[in-house]
C-alpha positions in Angstrom: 0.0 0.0 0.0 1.2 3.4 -1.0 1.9 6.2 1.4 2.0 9.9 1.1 5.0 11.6 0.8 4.3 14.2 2.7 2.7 13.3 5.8 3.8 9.5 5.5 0.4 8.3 5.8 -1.1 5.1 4.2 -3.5 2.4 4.5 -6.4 0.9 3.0 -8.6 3.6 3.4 -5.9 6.2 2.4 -5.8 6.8 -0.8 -3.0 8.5 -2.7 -2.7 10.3 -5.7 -0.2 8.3 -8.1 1.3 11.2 -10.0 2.1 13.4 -6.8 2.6 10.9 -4.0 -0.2 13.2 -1.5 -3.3 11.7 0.0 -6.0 14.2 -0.9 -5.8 16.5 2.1 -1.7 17.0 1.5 -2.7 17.5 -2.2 -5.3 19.9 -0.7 -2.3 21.5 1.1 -0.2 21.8 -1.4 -2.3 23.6 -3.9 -3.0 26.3 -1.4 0.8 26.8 -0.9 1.2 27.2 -4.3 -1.9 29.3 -4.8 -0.3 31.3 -1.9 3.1 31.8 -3.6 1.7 33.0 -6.6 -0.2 35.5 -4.8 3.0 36.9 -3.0 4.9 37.0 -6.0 2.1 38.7 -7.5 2.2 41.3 -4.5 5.7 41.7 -4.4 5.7 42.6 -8.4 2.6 45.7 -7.7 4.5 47.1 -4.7 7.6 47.1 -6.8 5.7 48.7 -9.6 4.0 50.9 -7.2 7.2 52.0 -5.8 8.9 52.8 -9.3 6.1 55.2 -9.7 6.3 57.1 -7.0 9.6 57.9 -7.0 8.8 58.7 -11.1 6.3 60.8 -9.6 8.9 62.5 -7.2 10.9 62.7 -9.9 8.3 65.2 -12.5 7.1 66.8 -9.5 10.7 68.1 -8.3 11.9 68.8 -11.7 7.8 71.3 -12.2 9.1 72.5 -9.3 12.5 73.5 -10.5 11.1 74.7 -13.9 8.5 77.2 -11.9 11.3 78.1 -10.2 13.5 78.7 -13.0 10.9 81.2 -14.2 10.2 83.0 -10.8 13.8 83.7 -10.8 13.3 85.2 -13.8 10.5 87.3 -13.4 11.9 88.5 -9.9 15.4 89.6 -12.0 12.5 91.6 -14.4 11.1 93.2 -11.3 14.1 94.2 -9.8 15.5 95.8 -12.6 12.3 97.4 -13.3 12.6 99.0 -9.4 16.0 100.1 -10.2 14.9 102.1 -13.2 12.3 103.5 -11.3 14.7 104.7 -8.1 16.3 106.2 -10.9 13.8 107.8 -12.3 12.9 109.1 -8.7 16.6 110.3 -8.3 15.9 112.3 -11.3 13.2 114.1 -10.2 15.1 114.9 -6.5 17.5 116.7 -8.2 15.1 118.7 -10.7 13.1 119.6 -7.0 16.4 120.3 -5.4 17.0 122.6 -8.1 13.8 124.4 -8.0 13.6 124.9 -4.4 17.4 126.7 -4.6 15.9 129.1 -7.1 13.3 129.9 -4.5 15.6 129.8 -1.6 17.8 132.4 -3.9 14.7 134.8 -4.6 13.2 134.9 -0.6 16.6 136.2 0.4 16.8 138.3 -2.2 13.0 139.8 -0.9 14.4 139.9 2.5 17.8 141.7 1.5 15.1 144.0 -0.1 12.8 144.4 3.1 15.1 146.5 4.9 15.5 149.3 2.3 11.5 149.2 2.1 11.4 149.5 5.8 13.6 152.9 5.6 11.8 154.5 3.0 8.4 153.9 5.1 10.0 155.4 7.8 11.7 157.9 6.2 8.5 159.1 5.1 6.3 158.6 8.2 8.8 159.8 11.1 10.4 162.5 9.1 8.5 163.9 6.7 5.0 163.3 7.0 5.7 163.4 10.7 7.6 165.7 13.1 11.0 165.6 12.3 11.8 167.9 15.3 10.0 166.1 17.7 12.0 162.6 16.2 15.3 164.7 16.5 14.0 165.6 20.4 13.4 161.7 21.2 16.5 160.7 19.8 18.9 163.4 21.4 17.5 162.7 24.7 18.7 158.3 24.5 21.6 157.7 25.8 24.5 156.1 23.4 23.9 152.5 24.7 20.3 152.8 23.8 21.5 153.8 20.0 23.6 151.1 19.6 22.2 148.4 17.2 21.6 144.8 17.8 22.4 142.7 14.8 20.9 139.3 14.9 23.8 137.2 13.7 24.1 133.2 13.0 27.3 132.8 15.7 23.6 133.5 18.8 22.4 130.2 17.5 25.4 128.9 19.1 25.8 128.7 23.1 29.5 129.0 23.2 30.1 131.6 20.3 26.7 133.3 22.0 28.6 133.8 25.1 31.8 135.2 24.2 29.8 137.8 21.9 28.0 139.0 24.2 31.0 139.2 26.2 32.5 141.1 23.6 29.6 143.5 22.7 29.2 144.3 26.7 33.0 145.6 26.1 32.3 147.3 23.3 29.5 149.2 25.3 31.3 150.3 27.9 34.3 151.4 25.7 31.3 154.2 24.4 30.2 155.0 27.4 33.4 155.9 28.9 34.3 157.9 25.8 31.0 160.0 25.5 31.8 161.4 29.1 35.2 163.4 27.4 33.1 165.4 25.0 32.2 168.5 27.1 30.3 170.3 23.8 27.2 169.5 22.7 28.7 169.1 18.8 31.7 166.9 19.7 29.0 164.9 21.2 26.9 165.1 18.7 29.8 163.8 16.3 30.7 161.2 18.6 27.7 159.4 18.6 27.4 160.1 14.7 30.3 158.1 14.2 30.2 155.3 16.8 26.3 154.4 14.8 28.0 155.4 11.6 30.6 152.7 12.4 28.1 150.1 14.2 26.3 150.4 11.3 29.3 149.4 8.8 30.9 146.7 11.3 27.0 145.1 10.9 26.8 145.1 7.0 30.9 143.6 7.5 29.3 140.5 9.4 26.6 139.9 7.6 28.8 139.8 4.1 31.2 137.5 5.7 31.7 133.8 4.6 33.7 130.7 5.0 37.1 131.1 3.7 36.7 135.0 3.4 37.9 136.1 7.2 40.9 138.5 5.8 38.2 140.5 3.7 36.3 141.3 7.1 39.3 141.8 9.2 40.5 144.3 5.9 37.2 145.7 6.2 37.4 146.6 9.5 40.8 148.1 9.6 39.6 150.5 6.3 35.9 151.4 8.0 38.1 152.3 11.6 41.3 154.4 9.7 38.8 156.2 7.3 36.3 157.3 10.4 39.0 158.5 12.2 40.3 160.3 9.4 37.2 162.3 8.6 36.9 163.1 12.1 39.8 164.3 13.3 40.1 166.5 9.9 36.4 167.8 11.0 37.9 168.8 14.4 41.6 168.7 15.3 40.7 169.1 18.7 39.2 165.4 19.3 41.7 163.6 17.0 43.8 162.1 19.9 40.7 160.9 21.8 39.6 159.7 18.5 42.5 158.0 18.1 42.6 156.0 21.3 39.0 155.2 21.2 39.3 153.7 17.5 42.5 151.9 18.3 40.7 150.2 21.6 37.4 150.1 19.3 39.2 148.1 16.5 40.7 145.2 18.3 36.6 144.6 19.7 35.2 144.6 16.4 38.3 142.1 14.9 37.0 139.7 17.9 33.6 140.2 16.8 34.6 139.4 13.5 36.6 136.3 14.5 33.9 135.0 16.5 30.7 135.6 14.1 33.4 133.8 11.6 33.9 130.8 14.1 30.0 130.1 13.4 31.0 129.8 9.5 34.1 127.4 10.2 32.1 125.5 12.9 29.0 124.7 10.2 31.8 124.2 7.5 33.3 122.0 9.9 29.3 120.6 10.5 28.8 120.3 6.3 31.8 118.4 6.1 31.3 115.9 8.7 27.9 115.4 7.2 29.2 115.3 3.8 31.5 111.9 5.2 28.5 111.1 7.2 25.6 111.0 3.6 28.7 109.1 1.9 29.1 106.7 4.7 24.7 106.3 5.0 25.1 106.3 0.6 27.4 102.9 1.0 25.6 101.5 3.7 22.3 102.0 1.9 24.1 100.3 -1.4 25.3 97.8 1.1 21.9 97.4 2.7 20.4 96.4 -1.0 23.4 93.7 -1.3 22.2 92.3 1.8 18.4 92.0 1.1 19.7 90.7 -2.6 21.8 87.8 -0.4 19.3 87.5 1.9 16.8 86.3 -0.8 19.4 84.1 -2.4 20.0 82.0 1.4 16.3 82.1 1.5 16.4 80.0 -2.1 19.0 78.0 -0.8 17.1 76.9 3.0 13.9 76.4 1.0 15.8 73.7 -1.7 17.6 72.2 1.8 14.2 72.2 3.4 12.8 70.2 0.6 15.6 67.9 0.4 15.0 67.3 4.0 11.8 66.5 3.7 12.1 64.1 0.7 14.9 62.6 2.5 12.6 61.7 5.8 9.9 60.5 3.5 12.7 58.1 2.1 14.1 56.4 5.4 10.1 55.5 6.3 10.3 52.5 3.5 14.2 52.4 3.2 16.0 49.1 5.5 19.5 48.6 6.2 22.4 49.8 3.8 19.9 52.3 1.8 18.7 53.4 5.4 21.8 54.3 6.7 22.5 56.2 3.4 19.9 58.4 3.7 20.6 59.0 7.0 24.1 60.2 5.9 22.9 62.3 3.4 20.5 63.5 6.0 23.0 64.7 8.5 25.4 66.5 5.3 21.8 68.3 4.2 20.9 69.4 8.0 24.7 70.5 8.3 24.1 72.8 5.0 21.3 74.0 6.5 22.5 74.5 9.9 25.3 76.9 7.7 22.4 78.7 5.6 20.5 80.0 8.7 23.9 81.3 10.2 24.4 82.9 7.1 20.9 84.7 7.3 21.3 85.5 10.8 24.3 87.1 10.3 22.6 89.2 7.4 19.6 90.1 9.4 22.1 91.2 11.6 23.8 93.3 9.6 20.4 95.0 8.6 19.0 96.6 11.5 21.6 99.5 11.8 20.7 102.7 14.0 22.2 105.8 12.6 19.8 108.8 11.8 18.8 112.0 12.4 16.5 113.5 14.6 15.1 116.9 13.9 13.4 119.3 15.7 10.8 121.5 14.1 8.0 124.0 14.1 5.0 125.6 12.6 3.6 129.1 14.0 0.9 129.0 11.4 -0.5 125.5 11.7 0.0 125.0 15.1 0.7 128.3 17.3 3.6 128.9 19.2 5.6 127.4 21.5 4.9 124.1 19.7 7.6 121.6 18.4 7.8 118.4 16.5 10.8 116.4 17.5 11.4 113.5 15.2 14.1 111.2 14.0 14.8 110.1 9.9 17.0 107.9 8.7 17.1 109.4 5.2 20.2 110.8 3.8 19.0 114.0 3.5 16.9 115.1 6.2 15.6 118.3 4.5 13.4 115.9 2.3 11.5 115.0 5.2 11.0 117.9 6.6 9.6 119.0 3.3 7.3 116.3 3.1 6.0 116.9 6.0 5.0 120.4 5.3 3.7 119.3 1.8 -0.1 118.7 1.4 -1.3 118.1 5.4 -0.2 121.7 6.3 -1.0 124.8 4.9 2.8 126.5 5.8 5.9 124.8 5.6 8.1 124.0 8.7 10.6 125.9 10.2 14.0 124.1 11.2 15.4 124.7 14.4 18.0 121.9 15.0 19.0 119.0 13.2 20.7 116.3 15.2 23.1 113.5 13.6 23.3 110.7 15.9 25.1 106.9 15.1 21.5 105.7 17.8 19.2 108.1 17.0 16.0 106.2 18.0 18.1 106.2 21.5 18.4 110.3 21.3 14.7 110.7 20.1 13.6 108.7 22.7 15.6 110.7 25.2 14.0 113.7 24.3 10.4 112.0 24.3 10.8 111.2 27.3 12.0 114.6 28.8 8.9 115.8 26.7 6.8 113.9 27.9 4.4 115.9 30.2 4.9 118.4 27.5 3.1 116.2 24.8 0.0 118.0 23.0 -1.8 114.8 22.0 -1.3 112.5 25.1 -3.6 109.7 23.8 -1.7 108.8 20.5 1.5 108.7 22.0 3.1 108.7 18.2 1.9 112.1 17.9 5.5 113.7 18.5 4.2 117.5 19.0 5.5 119.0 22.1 4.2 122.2 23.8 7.4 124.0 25.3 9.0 127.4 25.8 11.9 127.6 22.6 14.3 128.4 25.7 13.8 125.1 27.3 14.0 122.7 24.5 17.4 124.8 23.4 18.5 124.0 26.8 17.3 120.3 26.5 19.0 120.0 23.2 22.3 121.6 24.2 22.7 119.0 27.3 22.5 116.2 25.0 24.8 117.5 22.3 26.5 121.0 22.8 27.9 120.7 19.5 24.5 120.8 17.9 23.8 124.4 16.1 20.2 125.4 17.5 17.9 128.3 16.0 16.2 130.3 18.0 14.0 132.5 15.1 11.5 130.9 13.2 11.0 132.4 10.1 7.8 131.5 9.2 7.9 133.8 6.1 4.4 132.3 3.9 2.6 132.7 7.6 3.5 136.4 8.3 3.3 137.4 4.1 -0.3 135.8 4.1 -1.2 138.0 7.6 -0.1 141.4 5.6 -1.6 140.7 2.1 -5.3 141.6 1.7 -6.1 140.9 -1.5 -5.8 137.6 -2.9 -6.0 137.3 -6.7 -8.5 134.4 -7.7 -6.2 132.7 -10.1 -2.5 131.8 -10.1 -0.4 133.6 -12.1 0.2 132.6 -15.4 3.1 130.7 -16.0 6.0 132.1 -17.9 8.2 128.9 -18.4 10.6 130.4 -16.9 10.7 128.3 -13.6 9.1 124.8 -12.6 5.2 124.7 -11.9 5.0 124.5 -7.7 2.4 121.6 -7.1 
């Protein structure tokens, strides 16, 4: 009798199948193995073929990616150069606007080296002829000569040192009259005195106001002429006085050559200010250029950690399915790729970094005809040419322009502006929006405040105001511009 070959089974009951050697539940057995195996092999072939296309689909999808990446790149270079024509274009136009407000700048000092002579002729007219001259001649005669004596308003009072030692000087000066008024016992040597010390205040006042950077030997000349030619008129008007005279304008002389000297300190001191600045907008001109070579690095890390990222990314999708040998290669490759990473974001650190620099100006500023009196702005820019902000400012929002008092150059300026904010602070006018930076304050005490933070900064007291005070005197305003002669840029 046979038995099976597999489970070694026979009998007479047991039957087995001749050409396998299996009883019929081996048999049974056996076909489901195989049936089994085909199955696995049949598995094995779909998840390889399932496999192959994924990574086929990695494949196209990383190489759209790079194509749509290609041509971003492309239309960002577009864009950028189209920005670069345009800051052109807009540094165009800054000059044209420079150049138009200098022709204006030129023609209001020319109206205000005009306003004085119109200022005579009205008083000429008023005081002395349509009025009482005699009376006039009374009111004058009976001032003493300190009360005659003018007071110029020169640019070297803007500055607290300079200030002091001129008014040192001019208290000198004073005296020097006074004590040589009391020698003339007649009324006419009197009377010619005090003709020729206003005669002579008068000259040494038109001297300072000509003078200017790199010109101190033409004051100095100036004075020396305007003291040798009074004294020679006077004493050939009256022999009598000439050695008084002569000892007065010897004494008289070396006053006005310090007043000279120290009005022409204010010139070399803002020379001194231009230059600095000068080095300072070429320093801020650089950084700015160096700023835009930054952000145009920045952006090319940025491309750099995204590609990383992504290669990180496909990497860990990778060592999910990967075993042994091809697992331990990715996870190579996966510790290189973080490594470059771990370089790309120093690298943009460092650039960010670099980025946030502090150096500014802050400016102090007013406005009588928008806001009133005693009321300041005090703000910081980080533009190269302050002026332009202070322009805009006054542009469209307000119907005068702004009055400079003080402009501050500082290497932290947000730390200097928010020094003074917070000495202003109880001073604020809007003390709800605390980025309202108008400050209601005596001009003596926010000179004061300014000078203990930087005694080197030039401070003006004045404020023009010019459109404000013409618009209070003019009455009748025409109802159309004037038409336009080509000759100068339309004002928008």
């Amino acid at each position: 009798m046979a038995k099976c070959i597999r489970c070694g089974k026979g009998g007479l009951f047991k039957k087995v199948d001749r050409a396998t050697g299996l009883c019929s539940s081996c048999l049974l057995i056996q076909q489901q193995e195989d049936k089994l195996k085909s199955i696995n092999a049949e598995l094995n072939s779909k998840e390889k073929m399932l496999l192959e296309a994924r990574e086929s689909a990695k494949t196209e999808a990383f190489r759209q990616i790079e194509s749509e990446y290609q041509q971003y790149t492309v239309q960002m270079d577009s864009l950028k150069r189209a920005v670069l024509d345009a800051e052109a274009k807009r540094d165009s136009l800054s000059l044209q606007n420079q150049d138009a407000e200098n022709r204006l700048s030129a023609a209001i000092r020319k109206n205000e080296k005009l306003k004085p002579l119109a200022r005579s002729i009205q008083t000429a007219y008023s005081e002395w002829i349509a009025g009482d001259s005699a009376a006039a001649a009374q009111r004058i005669e009976s001032l003493n000569l300190e009360d005659l004596l003018p007071e110029p308003d020169l640019n070297c009072l803007t500055m607290k040192t300079l200030k002091a030692r001129y008014k040192a000087l001019r208290k000198q000066i004073v005296e020097l009259c006074n004590a040589h008024e009391k020698r003339y016992t007649t009324k006419t040597n009197a009377a010619l005195y005090k003709l020729m010390v206003l005669a002579m205040e008068a000259e040494l006042e038109n001297v300072l106001y000509k003078l200017q950077f790199g010109r101190l030997e033409l004051g100095i000349d100036a004075v020396k002429r305007l003291t040798a030619r009074y004294y020679a008129i006077a004493a050939d008007g009256n022999q009598n006085i000439a050695p008084t005279l002569k000892s007065f304008i010897g004494q008289i002389e070396s006053l006005y050559l310090d007043v000279v000297a120290t009005e022409y300190e204010y010139y070399v001191q803002r020379e001194r200010a231009r230059e600095e600045q000068k080095a300072i907008r070429e320093q801020m001109r650089q950084e700015a250029e160096e700023r835009k070579q930054l952000e145009r690095e920045k952006k090319k890390v940025e491309a750099e950690e995204r590609k990383y990222q992504q290669e990180i990314d496909r990497l860990r999708l990778e060592m999910e399915s990967a075993k042994n040998e091809e697992l331990e290669s990715l996870r190579k490759r996966l510790e290189d790729v973080t490594a470059l990473m771990a370089q790309v974001e120093q690298k943009k650190t460092e650039i960010i970094n670099l980025q946030n620099g502090k150096a500014g100006t802050v400016y102090i500023i007013s406005n009588i005809g928008s806001f009133g009196e005693d009321v300041f702005k005090v703000g910081m820019t980080r533009r190269l040419e302050p002026e332009d902000r202070v322009n805009e400012l006054g542009s469209a929002s307000v119907p005068f322009p702004f009055d400079v008092h003080s402009f501050i150059f500082s290497e932290d300026a947000p730390a200097l502006e928010a020094a003074l904010h917070h000495e202003l602070n109880d001073h604020r006018v809007n003390k709800v929006n605390l980025r309202k930076e108008f400050f209601r304050i005596s001009i003596e005490e926010l000179q004061q405040m300014v000078e203990r933070h930087d005694p080197t900064a030039a401070f003006r007291v004045t404020a023009l105001a010019e459109q404000y005070r013409q618009s209070l005197s003019i009455t009748d305003v025409p109802d159309e511009l004037p038409v336009d002669t080509g000759d100068e840029d339309d004002e928008e």
